[in-house]
NUKE-179155 format. One record per residue: residue number from 0; x, y, z of N, C-alpha, C in turn. Coordinates in steps of 0.2 Angstrom, whole numbers, plus 2048, in hexadecimal, padded with zeros to 3 digits. Example, Ala and Ser with C-alpha at 12.3 -4.5 7.8 and 13.67 -1.06 7.14 Angstrom:
2
ATOM  resi  nxx  nyy  nzz  caxx  cayy  cazz  cxx  cyy  czz
ATOM     0  842  7E4  827   83E   7EA   827  842  7F0  827
ATOM     1  840  7F5  823   844   7FB   824  840  800  827
//
This chain:
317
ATOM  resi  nxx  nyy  nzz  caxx  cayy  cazz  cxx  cyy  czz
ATOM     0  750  E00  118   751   DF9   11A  757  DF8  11D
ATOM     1  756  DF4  123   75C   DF3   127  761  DED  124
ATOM     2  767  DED  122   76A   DE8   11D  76E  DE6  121
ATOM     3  76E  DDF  125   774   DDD   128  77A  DD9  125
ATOM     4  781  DDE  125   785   DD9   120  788  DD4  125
ATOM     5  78A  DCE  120   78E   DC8   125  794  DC6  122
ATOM     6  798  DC5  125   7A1   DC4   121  7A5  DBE  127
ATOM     7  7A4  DB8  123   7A8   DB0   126  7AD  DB5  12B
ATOM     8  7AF  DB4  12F   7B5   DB5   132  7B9  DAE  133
ATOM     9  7B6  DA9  135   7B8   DA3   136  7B1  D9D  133
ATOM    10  7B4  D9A  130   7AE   D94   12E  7B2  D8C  132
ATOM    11  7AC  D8B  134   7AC   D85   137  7A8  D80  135
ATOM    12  7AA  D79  137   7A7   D73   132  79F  D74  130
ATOM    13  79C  D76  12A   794   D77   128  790  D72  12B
ATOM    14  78A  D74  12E   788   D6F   130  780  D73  12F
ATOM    15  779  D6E  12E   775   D70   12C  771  D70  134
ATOM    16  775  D6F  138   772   D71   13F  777  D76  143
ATOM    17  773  D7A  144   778   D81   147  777  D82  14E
ATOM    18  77C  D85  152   77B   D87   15A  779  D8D  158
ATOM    19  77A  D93  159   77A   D9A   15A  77B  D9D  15C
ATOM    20  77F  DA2  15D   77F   DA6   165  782  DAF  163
ATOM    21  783  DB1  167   786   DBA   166  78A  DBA  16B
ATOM    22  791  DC0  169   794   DC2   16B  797  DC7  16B
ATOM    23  796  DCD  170   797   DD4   16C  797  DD9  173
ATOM    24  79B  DDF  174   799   DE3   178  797  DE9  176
ATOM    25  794  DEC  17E   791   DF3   17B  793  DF9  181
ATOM    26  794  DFF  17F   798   E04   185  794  E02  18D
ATOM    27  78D  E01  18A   788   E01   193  788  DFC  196
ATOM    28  78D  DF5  192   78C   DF0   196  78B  DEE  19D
ATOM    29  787  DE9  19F   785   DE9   1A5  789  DE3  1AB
ATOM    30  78C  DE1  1A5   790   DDC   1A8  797  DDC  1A8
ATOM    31  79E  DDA  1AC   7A4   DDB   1AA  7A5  DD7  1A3
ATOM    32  7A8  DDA  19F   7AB   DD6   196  7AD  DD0  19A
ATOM    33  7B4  DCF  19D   7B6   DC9   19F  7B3  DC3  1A0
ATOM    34  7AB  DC5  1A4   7A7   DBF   1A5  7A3  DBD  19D
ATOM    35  7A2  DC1  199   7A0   DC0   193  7A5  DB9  18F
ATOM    36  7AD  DBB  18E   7B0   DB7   18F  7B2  DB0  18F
ATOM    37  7B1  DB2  197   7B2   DAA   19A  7AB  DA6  198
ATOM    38  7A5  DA9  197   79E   DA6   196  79F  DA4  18D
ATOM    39  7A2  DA7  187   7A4   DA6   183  7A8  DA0  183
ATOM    40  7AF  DA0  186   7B1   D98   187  7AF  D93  189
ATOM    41  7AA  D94  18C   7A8   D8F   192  7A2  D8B  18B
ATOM    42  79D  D91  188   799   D8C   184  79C  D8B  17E
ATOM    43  7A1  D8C  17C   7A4   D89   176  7A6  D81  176
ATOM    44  7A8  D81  180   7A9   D79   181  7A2  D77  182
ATOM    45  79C  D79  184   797   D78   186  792  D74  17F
ATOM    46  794  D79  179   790   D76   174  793  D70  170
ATOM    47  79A  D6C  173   79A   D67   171  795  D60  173
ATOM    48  791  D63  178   78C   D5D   179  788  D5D  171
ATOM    49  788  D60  16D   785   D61   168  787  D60  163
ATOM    50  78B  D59  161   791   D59   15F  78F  D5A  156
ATOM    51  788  D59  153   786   D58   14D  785  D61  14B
ATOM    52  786  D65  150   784   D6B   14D  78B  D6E  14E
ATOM    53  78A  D76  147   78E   D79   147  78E  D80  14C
ATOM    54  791  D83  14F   792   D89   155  793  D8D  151
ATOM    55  78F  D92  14F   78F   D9A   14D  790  DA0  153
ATOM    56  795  DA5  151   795   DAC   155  795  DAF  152
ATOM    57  790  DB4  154   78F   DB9   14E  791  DBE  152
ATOM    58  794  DC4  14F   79A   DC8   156  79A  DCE  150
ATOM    59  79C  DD4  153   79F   DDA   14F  7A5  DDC  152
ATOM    60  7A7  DE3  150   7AF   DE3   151  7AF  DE5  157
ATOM    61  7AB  DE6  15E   7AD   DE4   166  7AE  DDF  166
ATOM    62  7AF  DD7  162   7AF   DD0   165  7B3  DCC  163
ATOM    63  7B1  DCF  15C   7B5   DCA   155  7BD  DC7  157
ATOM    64  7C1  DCB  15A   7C9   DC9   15B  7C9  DC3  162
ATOM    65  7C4  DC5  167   7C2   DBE   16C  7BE  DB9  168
ATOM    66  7B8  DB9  166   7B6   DB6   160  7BA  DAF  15F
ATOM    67  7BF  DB4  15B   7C3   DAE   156  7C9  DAD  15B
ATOM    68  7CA  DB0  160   7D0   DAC   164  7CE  DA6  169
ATOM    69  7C6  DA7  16C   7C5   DA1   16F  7C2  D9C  16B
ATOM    70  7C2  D9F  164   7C0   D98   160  7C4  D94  15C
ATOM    71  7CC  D97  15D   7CF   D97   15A  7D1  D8C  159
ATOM    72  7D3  D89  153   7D4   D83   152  7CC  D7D  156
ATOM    73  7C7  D81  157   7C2   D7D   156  7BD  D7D  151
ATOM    74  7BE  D77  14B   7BB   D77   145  7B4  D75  145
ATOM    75  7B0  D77  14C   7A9   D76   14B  7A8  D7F  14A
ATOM    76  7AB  D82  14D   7A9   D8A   14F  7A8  D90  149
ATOM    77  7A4  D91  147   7A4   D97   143  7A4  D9F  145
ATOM    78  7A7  DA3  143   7A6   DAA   145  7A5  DAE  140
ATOM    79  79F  DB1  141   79F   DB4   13B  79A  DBC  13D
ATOM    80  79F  DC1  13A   79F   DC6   13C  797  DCB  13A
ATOM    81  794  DD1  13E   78F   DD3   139  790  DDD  13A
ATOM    82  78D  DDE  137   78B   DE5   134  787  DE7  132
ATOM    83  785  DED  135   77E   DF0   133  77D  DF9  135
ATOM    84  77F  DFB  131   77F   E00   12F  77A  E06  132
ATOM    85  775  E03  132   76E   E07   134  76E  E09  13E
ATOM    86  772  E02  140   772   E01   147  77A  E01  149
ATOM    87  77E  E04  145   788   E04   148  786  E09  14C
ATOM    88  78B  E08  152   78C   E0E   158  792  E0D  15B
ATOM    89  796  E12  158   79E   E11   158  7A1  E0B  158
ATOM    90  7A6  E07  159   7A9   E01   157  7A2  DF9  157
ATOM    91  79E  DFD  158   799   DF5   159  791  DF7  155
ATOM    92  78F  DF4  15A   786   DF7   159  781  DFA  15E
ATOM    93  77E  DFE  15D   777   DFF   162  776  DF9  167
ATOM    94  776  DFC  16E   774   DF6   173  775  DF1  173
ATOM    95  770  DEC  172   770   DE7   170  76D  DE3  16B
ATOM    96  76F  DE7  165   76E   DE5   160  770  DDD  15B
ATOM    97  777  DDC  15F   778   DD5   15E  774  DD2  161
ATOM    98  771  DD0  165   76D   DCB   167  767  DCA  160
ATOM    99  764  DCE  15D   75E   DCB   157  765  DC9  151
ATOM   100  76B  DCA  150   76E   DC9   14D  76F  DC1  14E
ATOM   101  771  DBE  152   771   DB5   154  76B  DB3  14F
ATOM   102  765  DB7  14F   75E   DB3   14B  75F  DB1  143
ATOM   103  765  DB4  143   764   DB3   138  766  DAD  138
ATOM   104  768  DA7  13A   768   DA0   139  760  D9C  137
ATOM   105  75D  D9F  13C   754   D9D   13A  74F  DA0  134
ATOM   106  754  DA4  130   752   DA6   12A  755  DA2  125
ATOM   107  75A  D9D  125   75C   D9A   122  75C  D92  122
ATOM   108  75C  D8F  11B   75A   D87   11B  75F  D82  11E
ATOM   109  75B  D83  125   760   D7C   129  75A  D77  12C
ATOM   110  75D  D73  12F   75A   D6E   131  757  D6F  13A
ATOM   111  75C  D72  13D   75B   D73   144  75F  D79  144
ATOM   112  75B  D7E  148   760   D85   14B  75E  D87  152
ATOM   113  764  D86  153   764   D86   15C  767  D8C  15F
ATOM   114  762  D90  163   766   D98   162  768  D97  16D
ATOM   115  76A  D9A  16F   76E   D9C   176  772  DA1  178
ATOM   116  76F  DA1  17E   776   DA7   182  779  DA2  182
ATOM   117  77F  DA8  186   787   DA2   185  788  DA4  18D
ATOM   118  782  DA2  192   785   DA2   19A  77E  D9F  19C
ATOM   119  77F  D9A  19B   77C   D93   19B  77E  D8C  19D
ATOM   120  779  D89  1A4   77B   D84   1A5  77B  D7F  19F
ATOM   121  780  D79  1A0   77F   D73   19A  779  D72  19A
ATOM   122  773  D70  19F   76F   D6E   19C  76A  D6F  199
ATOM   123  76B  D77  197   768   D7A   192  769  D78  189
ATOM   124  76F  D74  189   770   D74   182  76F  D6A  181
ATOM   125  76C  D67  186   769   D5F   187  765  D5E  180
ATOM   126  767  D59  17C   767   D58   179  761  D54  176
ATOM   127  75D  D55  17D   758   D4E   17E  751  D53  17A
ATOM   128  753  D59  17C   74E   D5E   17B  74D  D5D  173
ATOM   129  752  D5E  16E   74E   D5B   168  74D  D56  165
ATOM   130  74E  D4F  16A   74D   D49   168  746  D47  16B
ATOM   131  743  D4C  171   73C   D4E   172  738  D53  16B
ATOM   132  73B  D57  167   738   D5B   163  736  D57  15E
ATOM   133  739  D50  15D   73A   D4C   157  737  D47  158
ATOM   134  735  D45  15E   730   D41   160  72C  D41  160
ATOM   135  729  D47  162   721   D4C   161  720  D50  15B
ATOM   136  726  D4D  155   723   D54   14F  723  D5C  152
ATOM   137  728  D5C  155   726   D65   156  72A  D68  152
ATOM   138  72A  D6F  150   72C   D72   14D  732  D79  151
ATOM   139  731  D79  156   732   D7F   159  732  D7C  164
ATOM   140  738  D7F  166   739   D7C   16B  738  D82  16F
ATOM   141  736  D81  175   734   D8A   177  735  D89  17F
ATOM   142  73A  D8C  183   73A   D88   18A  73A  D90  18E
ATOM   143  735  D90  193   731   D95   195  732  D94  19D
ATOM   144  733  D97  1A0   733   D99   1A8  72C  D9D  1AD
ATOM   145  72B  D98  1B1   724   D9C   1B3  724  DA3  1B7
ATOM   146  722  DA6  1B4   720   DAC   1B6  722  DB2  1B5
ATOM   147  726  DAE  1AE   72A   DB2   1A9  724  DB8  1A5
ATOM   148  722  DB2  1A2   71A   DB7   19E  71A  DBB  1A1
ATOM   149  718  DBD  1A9   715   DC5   1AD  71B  DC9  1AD
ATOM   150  721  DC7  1AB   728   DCC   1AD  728  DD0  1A8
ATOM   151  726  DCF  1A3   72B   DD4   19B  724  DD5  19B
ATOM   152  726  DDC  195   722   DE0   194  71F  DDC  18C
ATOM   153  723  DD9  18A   720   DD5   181  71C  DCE  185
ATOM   154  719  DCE  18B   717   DC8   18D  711  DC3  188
ATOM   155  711  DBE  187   70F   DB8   183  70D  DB2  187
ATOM   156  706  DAE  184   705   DA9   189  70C  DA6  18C
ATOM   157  70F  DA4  184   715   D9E   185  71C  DA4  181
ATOM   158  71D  DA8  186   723   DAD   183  72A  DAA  182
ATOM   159  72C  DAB  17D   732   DA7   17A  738  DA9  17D
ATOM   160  73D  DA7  181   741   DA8   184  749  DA9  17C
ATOM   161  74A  DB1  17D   750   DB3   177  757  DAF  176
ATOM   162  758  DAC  17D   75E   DA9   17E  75C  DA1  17C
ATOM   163  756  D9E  17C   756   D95   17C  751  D94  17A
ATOM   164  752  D92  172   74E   D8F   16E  74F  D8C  169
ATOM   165  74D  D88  167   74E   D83   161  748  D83  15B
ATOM   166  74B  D85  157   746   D83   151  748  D80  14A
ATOM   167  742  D7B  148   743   D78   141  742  D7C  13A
ATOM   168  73E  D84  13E   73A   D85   139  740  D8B  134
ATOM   169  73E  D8D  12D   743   D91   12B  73C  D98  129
ATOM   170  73E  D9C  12F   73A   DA1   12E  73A  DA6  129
ATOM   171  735  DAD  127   737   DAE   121  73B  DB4  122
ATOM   172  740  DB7  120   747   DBD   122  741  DC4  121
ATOM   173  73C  DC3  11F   737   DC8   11E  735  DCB  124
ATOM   174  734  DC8  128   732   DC7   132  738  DCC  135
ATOM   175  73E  DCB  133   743   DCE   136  745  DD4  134
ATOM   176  743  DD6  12D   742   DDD   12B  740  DE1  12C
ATOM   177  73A  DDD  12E   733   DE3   12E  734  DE5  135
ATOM   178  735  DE3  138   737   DE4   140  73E  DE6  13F
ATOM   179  742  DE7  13D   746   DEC   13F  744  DF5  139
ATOM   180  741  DF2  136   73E   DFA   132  73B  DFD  136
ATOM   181  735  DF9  13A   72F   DFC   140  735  DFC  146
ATOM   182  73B  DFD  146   73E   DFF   14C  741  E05  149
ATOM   183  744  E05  142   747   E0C   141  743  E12  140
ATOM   184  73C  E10  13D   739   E15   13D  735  E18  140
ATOM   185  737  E15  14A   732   E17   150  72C  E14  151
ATOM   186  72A  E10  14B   723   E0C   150  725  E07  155
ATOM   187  72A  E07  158   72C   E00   15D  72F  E05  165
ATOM   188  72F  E0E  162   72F   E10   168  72E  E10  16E
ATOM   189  726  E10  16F   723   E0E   174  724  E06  17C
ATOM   190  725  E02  177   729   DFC   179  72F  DFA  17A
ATOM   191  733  E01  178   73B   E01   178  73B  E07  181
ATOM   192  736  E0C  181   737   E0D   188  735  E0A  18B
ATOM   193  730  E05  18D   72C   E00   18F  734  DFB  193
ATOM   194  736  DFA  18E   73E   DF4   18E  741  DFA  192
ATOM   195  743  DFE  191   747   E01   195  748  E05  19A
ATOM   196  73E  E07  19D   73D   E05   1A5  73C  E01  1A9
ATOM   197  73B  DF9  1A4   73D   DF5   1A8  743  DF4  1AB
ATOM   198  74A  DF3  1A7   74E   DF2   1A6  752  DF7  1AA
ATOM   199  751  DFC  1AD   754   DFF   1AE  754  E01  1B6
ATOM   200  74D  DFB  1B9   749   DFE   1BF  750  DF9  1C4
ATOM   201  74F  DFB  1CB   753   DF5   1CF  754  DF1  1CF
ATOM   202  74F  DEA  1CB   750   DE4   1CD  754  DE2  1C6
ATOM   203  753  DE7  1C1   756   DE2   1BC  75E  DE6  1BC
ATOM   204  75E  DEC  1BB   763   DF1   1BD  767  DF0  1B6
ATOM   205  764  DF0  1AF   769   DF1   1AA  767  DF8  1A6
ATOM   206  76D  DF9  1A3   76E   E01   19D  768  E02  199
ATOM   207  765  E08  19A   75F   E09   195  762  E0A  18F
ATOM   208  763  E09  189   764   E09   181  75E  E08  17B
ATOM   209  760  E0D  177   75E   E0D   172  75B  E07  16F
ATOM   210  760  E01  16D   75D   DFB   16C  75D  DF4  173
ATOM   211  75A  DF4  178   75A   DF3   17D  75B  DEB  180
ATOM   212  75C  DEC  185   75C   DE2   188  755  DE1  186
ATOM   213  753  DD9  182   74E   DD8   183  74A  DDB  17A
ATOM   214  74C  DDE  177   749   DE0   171  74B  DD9  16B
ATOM   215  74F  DD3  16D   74F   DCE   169  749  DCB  16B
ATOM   216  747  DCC  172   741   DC7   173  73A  DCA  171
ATOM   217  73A  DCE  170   734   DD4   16F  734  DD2  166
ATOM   218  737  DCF  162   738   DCD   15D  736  DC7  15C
ATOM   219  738  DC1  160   737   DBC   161  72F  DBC  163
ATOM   220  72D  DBE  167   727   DBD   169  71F  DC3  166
ATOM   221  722  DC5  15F   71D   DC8   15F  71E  DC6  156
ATOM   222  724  DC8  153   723   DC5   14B  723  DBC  14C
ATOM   223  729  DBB  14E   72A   DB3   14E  724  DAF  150
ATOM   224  720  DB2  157   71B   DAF   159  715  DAE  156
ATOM   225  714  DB4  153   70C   DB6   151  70D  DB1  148
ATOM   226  716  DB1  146   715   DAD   13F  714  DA4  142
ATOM   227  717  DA2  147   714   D9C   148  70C  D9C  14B
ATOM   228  70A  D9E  14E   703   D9E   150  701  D9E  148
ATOM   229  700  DA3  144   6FC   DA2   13C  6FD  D9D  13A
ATOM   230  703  D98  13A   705   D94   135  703  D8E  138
ATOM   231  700  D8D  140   701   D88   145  706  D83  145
ATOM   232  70A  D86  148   710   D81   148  711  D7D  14F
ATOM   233  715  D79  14E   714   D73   154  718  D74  158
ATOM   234  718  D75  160   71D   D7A   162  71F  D74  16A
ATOM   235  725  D73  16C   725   D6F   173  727  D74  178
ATOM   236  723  D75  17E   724   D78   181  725  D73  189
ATOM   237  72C  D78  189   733   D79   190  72C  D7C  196
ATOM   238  72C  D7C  199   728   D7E   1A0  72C  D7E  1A6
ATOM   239  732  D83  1A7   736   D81   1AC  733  D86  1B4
ATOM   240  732  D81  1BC   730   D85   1BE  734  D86  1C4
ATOM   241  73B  D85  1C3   73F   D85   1C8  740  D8D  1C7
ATOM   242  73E  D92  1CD   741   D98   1D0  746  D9B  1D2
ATOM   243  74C  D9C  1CE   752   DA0   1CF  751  DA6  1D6
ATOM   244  74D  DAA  1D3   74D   DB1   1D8  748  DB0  1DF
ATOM   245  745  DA9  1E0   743   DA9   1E6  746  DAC  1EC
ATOM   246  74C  DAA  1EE   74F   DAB   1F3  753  DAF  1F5
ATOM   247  751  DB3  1EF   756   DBC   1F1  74E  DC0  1F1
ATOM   248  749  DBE  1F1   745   DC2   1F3  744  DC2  1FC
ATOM   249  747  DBC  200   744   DB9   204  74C  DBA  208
ATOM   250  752  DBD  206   75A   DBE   209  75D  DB7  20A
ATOM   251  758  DB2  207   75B   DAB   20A  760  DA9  209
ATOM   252  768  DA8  20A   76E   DA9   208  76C  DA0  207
ATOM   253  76E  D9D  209   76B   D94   209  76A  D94  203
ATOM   254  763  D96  203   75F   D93   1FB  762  D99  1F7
ATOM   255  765  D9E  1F7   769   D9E   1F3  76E  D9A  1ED
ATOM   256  773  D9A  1F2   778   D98   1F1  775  D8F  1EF
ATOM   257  770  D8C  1F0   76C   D85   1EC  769  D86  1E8
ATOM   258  766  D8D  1E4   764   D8F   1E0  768  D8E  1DB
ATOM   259  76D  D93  1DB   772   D93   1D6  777  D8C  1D4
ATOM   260  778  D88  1DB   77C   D84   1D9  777  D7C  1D4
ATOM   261  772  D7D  1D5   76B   D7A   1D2  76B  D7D  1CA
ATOM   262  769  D81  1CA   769   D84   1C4  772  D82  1C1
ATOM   263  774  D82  1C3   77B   D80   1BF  77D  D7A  1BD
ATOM   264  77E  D76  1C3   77E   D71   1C2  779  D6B  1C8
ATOM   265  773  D6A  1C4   76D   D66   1C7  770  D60  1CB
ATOM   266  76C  D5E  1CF   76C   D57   1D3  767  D55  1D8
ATOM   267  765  D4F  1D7   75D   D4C   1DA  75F  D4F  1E1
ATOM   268  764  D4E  1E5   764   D50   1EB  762  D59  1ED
ATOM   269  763  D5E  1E8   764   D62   1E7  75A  D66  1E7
ATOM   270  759  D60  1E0   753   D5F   1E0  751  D61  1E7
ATOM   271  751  D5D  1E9   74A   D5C   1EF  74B  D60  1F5
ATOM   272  753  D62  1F5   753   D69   1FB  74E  D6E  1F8
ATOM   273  74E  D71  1F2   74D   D76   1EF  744  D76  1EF
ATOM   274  741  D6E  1EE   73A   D6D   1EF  736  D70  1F6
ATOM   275  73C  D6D  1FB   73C   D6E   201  73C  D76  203
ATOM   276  73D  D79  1FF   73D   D82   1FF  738  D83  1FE
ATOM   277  736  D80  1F6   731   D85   1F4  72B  D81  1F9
ATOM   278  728  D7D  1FB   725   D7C   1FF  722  D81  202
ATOM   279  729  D83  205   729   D88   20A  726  D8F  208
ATOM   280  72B  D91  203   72B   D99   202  724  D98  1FE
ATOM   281  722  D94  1F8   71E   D96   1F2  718  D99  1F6
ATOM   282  715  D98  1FC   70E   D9B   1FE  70E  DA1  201
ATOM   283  715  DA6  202   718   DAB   202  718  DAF  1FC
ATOM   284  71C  DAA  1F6   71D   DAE   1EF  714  DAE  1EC
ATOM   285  711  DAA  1EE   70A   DAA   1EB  706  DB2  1EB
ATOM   286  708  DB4  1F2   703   DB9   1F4  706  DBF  1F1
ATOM   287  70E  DC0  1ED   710   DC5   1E9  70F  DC6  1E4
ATOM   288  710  DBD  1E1   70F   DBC   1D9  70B  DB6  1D9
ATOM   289  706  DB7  1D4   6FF   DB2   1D5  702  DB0  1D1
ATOM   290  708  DAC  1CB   707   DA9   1C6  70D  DA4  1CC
ATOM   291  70C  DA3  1CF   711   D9D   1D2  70C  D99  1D5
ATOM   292  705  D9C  1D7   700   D95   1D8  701  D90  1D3
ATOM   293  702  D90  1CF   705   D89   1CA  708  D86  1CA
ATOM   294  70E  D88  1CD   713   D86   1D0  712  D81  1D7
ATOM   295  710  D84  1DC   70C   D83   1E2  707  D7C  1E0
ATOM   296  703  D7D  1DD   6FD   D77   1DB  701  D70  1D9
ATOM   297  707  D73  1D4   70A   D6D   1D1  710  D68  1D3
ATOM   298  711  D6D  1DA   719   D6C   1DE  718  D63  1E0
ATOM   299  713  D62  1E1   714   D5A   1E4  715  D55  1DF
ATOM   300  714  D58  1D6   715   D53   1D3  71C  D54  1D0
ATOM   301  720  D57  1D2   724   D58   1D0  72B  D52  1D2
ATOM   302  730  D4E  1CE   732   D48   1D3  739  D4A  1D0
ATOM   303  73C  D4C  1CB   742   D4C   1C8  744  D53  1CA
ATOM   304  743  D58  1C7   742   D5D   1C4  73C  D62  1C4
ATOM   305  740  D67  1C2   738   D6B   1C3  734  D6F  1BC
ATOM   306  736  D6A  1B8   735   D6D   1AF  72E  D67  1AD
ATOM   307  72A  D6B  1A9   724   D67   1A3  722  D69  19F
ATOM   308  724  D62  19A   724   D63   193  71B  D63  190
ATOM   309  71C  D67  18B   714   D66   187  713  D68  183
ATOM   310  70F  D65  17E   710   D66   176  709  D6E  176
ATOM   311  70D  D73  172   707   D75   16F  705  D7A  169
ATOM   312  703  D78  164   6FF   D79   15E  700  D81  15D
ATOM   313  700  D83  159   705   D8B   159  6FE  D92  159
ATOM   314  6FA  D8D  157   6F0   D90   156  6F1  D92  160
ATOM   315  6F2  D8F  163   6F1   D91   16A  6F8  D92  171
ATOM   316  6FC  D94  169   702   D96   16E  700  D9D  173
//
């Protein structure tokens, strides 16, 4: 049995509604640390839009001393350290082992848990998103990008994105056991190379490891998933079909550079350049990738944005 210990480092005001997030490095990182950092400070300010929930960081001894300095004197923020013995790989853990580590909040009796990366626009933490879960009785908030499903190899009708979700439900700690037992004992091998030549091909360009990018999701979408499908749980689903990587397929330096600042910080003006693109490119990216006819079909109804909500029953997720 894989036994993760946890030890307060810093406690923050309790609250029965929780943010969530991870903090940790590991020697193959793919990213400079510094920017890890600056994306730490940046959501510590970011989850004050959230002003009833408490901010967890769950960090090992790569993070812990950044951790507690950029949380340093704000009494929403908790850090709390973790350990696990079965997965330590010199000062830290296996790959990316922290990433499933942020999940332990959902195994426990809260009200709301709200799990994210920490290099996110604000309005990903919008608040409106569970005052729609509350309004539709959902139980589980699930916000999905088209064309996501064909990309990973755990692909799912409605594949749950690792970094952004919300949930009311308090699952059972038994899920995340068994699933890391079926990873120590090599039945999770096959899908751990799977992740790792994906991961490792040119377009994604990140370190193959033992516990890989992407094995929180493989979690998520196949224990979490399949226990709400049994239970049928009420789920609202995010349907975002704005395309980030269109325009580096196509060298468009333009719509680049509108891609990004869109995605960062949104604006109706922004909006409608960007409609004015995919117009253009989608019957291009069709003949690549068939899951963007949907995209294509729906583009004229689109007026604000380019997200839609829908309720669905967890029997037919």
């Amino acid at each position: 049995m894989s036994q993760i210990d946890i030890k307060v480092l810093k406690q923050g005001i309790l609250s029965r509604n929780v943010v969530t997030c991870c903090f940790f490095t590991v020697g193959e990182a793919y990213r400079d640390f510094r920017q890890y950092i600056g994306n730490l400070k940046r959501f510590i300010q970011q989850t004050e839009l959230l002003k009833t929930f408490e901010l967890r960081i769950y960090t090992d001894d790569t993070g812990k001393d950044i951790a507690l300095a950029v949380s340093d004197g704000n009494p929403r923020v908790t850090v709390l350290h973790y350990d696990c013995p079965q997965f330590r790989e010199g000062r830290g853990h296996k790959g990316m082992f922290g990433t499933l580590v942020r999940f332990l909040p959902i195994f426990e009796d809260l009200d709301v848990v709200w799990c994210s990366d920490i290099d996110i626009p604000d309005r990903w933490l919008d608040e409106r998103q569970l005052h729609l879960m509350n309004k539709h009785k959902c139980d589980f908030f699930l916000a999905k990008f088209i064309c996501y499903d064909d990309k990973v190899v755990w692909n799912r009708k409605n594949t749950i994105l690792a970094g952004r979700f919300i949930t009311k439900i308090q699952f059972p700690r038994a899920l995340l056991t068994r699933f890391l037992n079926m990873f120590t004992e090599g039945k999770l091998s096959e899908i751990v190379n799977r992740i790792n030549d994906e991961n490792t091909n040119l377009t994604n360009n990140k370190p193959a490891s033992e516990f890989p990018y992407g094995m929180d999701e493989v979690f998520l979408n196949t224990s979490i998933y399949n226990w709400m499908m049994r239970h049928n749980k009420r789920i609202l689903l995010q349907t975002d079909y704005f395309i980030r990587g269109f325009a580096y397929e196509f060298g468009d330096k333009e719509a680049k550079a509108l891609t990004q600042s869109y995605h960062w910080f949104p604006t109706h003006s922004k909006f409608l350049k960007l409609k004015k693109l995919f117009e253009k490119y989608l019957p291009i990216l069709m003949k690549r990738h068939i899951c963007y006819k949907e995209f294509f079909d729906n583009l004229p109804n689109f007026k604000n944005d380019f997200i839609v909500y829908s309720i669905v029953n967890g029997s037919d997720l």
